[in-house]
C-alpha positions as CSV (number, residue, x, y, z in Angstrom):
1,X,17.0,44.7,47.6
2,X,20.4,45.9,47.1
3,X,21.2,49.9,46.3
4,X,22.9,48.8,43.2
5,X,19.5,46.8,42.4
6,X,17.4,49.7,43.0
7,X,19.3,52.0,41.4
8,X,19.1,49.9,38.4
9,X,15.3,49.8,38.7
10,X,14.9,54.1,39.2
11,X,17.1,54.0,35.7
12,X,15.0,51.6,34.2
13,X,12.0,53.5,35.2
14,X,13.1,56.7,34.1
15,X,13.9,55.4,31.1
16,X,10.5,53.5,30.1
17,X,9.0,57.0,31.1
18,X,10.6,58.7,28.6
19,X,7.6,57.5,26.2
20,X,4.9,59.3,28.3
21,X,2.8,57.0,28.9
22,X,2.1,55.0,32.6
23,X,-0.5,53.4,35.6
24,X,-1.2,55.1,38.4
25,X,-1.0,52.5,41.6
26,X,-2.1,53.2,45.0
27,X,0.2,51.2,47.1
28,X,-1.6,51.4,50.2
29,X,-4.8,49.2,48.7
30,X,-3.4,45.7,49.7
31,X,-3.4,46.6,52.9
32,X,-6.4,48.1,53.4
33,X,-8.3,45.4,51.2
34,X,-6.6,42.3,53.8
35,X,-8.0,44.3,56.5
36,X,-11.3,44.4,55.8
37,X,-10.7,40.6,54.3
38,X,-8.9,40.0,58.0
39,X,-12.2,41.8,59.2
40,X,-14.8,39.7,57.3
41,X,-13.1,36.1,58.3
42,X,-11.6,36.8,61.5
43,X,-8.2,36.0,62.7
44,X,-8.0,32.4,62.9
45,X,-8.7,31.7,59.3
46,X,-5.4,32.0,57.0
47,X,-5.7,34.5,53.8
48,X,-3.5,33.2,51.0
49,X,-3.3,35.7,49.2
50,X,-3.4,35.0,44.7
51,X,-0.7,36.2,42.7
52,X,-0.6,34.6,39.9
53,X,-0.6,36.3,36.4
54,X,2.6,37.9,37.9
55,X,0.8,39.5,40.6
56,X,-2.7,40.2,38.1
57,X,-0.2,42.1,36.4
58,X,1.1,44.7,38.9
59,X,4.0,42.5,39.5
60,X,4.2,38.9,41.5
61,X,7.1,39.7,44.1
62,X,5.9,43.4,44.7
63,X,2.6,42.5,45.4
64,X,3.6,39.7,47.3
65,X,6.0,42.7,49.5
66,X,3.3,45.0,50.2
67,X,0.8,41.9,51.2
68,X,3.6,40.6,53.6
69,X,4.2,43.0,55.0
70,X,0.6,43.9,55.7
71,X,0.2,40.7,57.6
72,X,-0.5,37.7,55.4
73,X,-0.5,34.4,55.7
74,X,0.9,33.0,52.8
75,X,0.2,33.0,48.5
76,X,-1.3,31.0,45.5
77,X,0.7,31.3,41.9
78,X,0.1,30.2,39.2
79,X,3.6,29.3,37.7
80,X,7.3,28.1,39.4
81,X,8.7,31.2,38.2
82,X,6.1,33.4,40.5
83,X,6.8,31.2,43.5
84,X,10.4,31.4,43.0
85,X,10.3,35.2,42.6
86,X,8.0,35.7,45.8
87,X,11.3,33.8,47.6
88,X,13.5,35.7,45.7
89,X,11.8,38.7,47.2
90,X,13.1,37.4,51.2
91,X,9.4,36.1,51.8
92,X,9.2,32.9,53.4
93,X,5.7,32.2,54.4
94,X,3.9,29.0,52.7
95,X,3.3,29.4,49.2
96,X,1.0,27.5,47.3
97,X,1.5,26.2,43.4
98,X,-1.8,26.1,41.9
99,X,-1.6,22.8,39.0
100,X,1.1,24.0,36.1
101,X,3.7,21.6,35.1
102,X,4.3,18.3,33.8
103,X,4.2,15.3,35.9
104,X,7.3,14.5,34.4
105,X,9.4,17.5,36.1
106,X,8.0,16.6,39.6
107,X,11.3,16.4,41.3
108,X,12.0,19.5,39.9
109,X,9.2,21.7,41.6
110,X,8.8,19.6,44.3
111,X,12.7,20.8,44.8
112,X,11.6,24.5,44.7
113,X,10.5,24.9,48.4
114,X,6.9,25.7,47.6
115,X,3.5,23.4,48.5
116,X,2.4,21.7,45.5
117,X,-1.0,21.1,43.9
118,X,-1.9,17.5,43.5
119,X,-5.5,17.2,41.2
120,X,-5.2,14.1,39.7
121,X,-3.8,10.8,40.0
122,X,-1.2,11.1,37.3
123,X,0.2,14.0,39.7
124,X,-0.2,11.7,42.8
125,X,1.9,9.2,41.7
126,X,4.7,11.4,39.9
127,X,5.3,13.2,43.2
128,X,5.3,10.3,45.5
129,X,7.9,8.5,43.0
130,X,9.8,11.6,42.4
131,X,11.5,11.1,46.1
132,X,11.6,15.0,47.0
133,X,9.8,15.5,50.2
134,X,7.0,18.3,49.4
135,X,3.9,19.9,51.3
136,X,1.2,19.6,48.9
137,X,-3.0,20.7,48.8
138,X,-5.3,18.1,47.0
139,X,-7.5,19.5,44.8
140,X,-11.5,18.7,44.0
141,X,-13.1,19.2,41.5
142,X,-16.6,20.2,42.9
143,X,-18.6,20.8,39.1
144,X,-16.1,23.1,38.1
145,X,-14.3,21.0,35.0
146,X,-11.7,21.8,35.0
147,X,-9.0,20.4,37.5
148,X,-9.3,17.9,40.4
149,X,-10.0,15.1,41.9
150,X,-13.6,13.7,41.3
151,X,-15.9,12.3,43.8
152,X,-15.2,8.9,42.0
153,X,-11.6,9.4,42.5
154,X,-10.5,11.0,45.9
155,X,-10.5,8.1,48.2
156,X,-8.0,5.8,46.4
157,X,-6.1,9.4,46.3
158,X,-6.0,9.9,50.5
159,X,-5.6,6.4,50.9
160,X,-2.1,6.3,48.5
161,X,-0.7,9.9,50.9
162,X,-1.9,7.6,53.9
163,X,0.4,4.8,52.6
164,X,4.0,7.0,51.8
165,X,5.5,9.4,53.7
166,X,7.4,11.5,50.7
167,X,4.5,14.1,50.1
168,X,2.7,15.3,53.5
169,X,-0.8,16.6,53.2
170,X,-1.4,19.9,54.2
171,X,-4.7,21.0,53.0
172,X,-7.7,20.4,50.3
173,X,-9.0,22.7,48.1
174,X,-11.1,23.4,45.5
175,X,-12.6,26.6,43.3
176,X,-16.5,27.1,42.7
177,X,-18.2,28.2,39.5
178,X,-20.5,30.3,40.0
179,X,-20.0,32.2,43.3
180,X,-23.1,34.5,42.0
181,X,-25.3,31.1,42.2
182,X,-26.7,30.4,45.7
183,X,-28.1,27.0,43.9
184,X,-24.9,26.3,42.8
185,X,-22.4,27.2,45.5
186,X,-24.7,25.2,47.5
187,X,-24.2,22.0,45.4
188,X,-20.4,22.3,44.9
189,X,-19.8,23.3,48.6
190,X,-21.3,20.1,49.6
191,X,-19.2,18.0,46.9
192,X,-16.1,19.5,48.9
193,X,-17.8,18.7,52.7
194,X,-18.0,15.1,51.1
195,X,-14.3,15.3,49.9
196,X,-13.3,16.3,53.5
197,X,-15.1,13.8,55.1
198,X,-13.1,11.1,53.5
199,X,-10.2,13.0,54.1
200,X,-10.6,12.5,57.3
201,X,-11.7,9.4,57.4
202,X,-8.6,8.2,55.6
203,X,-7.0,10.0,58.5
204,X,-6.0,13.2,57.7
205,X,-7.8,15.2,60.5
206,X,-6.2,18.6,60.9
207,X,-5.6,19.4,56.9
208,X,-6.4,22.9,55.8
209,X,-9.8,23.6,54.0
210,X,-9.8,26.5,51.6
211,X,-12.9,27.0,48.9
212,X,-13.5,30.6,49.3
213,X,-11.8,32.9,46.4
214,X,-12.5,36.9,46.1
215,X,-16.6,36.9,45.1
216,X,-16.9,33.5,47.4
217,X,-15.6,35.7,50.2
218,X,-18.2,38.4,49.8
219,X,-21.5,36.3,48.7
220,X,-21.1,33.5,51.0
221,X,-18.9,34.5,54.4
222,X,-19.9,31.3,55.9
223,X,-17.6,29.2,53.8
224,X,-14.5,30.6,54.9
225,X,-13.5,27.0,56.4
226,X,-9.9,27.5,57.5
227,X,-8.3,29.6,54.8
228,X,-9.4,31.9,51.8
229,X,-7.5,32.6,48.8
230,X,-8.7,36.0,47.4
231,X,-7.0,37.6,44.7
232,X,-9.1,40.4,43.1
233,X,-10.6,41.8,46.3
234,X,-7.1,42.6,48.0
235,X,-6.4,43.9,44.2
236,X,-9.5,45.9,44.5
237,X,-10.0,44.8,41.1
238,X,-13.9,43.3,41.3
239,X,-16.5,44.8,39.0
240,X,-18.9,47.5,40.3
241,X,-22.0,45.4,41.5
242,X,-19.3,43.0,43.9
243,X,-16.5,46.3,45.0
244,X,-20.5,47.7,46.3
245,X,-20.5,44.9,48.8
246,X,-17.1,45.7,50.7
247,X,-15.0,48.8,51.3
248,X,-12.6,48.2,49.1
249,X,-9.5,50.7,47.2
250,X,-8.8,50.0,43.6
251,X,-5.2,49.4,43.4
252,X,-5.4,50.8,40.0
253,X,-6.1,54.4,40.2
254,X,-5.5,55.7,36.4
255,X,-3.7,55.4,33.0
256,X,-2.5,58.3,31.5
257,X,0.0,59.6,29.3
258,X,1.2,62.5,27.5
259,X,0.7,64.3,24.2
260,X,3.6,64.0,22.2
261,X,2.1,65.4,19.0
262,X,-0.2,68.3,17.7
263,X,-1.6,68.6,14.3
264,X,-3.8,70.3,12.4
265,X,-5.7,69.0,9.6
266,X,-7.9,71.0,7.3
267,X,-11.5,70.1,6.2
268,X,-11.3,68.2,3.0
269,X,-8.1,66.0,4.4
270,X,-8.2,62.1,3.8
271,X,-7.0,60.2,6.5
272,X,-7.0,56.6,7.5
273,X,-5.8,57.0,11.4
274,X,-4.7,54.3,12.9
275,X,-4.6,52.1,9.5
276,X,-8.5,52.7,9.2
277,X,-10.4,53.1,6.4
278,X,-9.5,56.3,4.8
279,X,-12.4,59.4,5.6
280,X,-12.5,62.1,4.1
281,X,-12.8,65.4,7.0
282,X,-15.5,67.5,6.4
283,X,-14.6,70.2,8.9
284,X,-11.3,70.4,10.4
285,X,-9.6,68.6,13.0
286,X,-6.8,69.6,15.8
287,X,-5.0,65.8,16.7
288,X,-3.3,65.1,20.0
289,X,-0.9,61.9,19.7
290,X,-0.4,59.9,22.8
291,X,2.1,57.6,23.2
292,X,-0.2,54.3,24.5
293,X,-1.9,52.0,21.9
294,X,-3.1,48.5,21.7
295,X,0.4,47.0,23.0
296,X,-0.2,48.3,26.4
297,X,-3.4,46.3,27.1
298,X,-6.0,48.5,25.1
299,X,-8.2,47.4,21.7
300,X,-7.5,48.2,18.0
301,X,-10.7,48.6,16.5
302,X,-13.6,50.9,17.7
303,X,-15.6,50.8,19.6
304,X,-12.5,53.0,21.7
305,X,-14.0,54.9,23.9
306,X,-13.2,58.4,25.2
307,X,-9.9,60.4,27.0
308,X,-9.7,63.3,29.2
309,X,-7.7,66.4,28.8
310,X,-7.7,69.3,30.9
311,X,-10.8,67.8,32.6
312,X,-12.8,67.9,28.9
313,X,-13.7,65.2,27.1
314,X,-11.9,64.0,23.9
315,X,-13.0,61.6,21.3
316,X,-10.5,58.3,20.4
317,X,-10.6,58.8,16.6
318,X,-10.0,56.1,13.9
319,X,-8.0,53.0,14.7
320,X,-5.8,52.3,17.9
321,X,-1.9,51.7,17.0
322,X,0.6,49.3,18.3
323,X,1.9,52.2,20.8
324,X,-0.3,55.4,19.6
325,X,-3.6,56.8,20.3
326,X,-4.8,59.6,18.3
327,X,-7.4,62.1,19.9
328,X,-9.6,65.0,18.7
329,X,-8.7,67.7,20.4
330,X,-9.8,70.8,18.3
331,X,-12.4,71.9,21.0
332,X,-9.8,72.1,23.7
333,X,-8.2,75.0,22.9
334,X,-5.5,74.8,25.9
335,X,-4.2,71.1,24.7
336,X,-0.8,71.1,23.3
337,X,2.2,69.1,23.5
338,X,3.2,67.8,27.0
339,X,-0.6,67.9,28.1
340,X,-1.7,64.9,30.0
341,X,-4.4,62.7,28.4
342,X,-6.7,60.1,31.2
343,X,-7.7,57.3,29.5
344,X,-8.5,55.6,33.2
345,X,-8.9,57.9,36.3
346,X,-10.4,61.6,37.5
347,X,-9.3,64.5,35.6
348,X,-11.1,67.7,37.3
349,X,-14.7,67.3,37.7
350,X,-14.9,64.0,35.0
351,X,-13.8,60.7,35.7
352,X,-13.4,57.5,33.5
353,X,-14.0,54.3,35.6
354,X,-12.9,51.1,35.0
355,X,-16.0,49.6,34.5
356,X,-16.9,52.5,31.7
357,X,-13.8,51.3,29.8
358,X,-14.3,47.8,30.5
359,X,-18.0,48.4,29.0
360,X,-16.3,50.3,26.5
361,X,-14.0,48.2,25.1
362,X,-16.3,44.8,25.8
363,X,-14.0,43.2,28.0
364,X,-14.7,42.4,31.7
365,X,-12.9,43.9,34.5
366,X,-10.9,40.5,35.3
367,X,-8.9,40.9,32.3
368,X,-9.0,44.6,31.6
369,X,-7.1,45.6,34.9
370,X,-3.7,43.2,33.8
371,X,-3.9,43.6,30.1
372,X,-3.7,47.4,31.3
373,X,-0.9,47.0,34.4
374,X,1.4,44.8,33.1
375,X,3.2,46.8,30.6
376,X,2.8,50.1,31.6
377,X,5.8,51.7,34.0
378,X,4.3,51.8,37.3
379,X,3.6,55.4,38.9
380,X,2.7,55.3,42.9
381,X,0.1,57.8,43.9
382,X,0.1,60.4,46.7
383,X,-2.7,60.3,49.4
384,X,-3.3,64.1,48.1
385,X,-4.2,62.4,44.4
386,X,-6.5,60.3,45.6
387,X,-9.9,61.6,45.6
388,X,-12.9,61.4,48.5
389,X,-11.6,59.8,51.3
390,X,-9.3,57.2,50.1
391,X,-5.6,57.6,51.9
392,X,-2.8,55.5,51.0
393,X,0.9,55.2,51.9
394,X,1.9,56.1,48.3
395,X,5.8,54.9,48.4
396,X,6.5,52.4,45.8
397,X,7.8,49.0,47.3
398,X,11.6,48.1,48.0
């Protein structure tokens, strides 16, 4: 990245910051998640690592930085535009399209540099006529329903790559359902022992297998195969019961912002926060206003949850606005403009986890996390912020 670039970036930055309002990332948590992923399936089996959603969120070519860096072996989007800004980003390692476009605009991604997804026969046959010579995975579709090839249907599929020479195999994968399912793991894992077979019966002996993704890799070690493609557990971004089974660091350490407001409104006041439903006060209230609202990944309607402010609780009153959140603050005598307000994160001696919020607001952890990151300026911690015994390298990436 060029010092005009990041120049521009630190202006942007300070800019957004100028509504108070941001994530707390510890940088070092990719790292130490792929080691204890490089731990858990040793060093002969290849971790692609899943940045799609833009990077869950946190950002598709950052991520993508900080996991290169730390020694991975290649990635999984989920759109062109990821892939090409992992490139853009000076990484070259393999890259892998999960299924996204049109069969029509095959020459087109095929031209991008990255290894295609081929699930279906449609997708087959618009890659092998597009001309473009392309790495690509077949996909199987094990139970899941969604893409790939059926058992019905992959034969006729390895016998038409046997037969060309424009797209070159490189692997097969597939995605399981219900990783939490011993029963079921067990069925779809043998669907894709059945697709590999074929595979190589059609010839194809030295492809790539990869079926296990994030809770895959912690329920069932033994189906690491010869790559893995986890994307919440390098994220640190599992719910409680599955981040129990592995050392892992949230990459998401806290949400804050700042109060940019203070009023005081005396008992007897009507007032329809947050375009509620008028009330009518029947003691007085002291409001904090923070600048973070239902744009930036949180909810509109109660139930809302609670903040932190100078380590004491607060209550989320009325309705959640666009960009505003409106707290009761009238027992916490030392709040006042400029004091910071945790929606997410430790504050003192009181902490609100993820999974409290996600409980909170009713939405899992899985969608929580990039609803949250994604629009918030990004704030790298210190290893001194981070409580217990979690250390991180807390520079933000190039």
């Amino acid at each position: 990245m060029s010092a005009s670039t990041i120049e521009s970036v630190a202006d942007t930055q300070r800019v957004r910051l100028l509504r108070p309002s941001w994530a707390e990332l510890d940088y070092g948590a990719i790292a130490a998640n792929l080691a204890v992923a490089r731990e858990q399936v040793g060093q002969a089996t290849k971790i692609y690592f899943v940045c799609k959603g833009d990077g869950f969120g946190f950002g598709a070519a950052k991520v993508a930085r900080l996991a290169a860096q730390a020694g991975v072996d290649g990635f999984c989007v989920g759109s062109p535009e990821e892939g090409v800004a992992i490139r853009n980003a000076g990484i070259d390692r393999e890259i892998l399209l999960f299924a996204a476009t049109l069969p029509e605009d095959a020459a087109q991604v095929a031209a991008l540099g990255l290894t295609v997804t081929i699930q279906s026969h449609e997708s087959l046959r618009a890659f092998i006529d597009a001309g473009v010579a392309v790495d690509a995975f077949i996909e199987i579709d094990p139970g899941f329903g969604r893409f790939g090839f059926l058992p019905s249907q992959w034969q006729t599929a390895f016998e038409a790559l046997r037969d060309q020479s424009t797209v070159r195999l490189k692997g097969v994968y597939t995605h399981l359902s219900s990783p939490e399912s011993d029963d079921v793991t067990r069925r779809q894992a043998g669907v894709f022992d059945a697709a590999l077979a074929d595979a190589r019966a059609a010839g194809f002996d030295n492809v790539t297998a990869m079926l296990a993704s994030s809770r895959v890799m912690l329920a069932h070690p033994h189906l690491a195969y010869q790559a893995v493609d986890p994307g919440r557990f390098l994220y640190g971004a599992l719910d409680a019961d599955w981040m129990a089974r592995a050392s892992l660091r949230p990459m998401l350490r806290a949400v804050r912002g700042r109060i940019i407001h203070v009023q005081e409104h005396p008992a007897g006041s009507v007032l329809g926060i947050g375009y509620a439903e008028p009330i009518r006060l029947e003691r007085g209230v002291r409001i904090g206003v923070v600048p973070i609202g239902f744009w930036d990944g949180l909810n509109h309607v109660p139930p809302l949850g609670r903040a932190l402010v100078h380590g004491q609780a607060a209550r989320i009153l009325g309705r959640r606005s666009f960009q505003h959140t409106v707290i009761d603050i009238t027992e916490i005598a030392q709040a006042r403009t400029g004091s910071v307000v945790t929606l997410l994160g430790q504050d003192g001696d009181q902490s609100i986890t993820i999974d409290e919020m996600a409980e909170t607001l009713r939405l899992p952890v899985m969608e929580l996390i990039p609803r949250l990151v994604r629009s918030l300026p990004h704030v790298g911690v210190k290893a001194t912020d981070l409580p217990g015994n979690n250390r991180c390298a807390c520079r933000p990436p190039n």
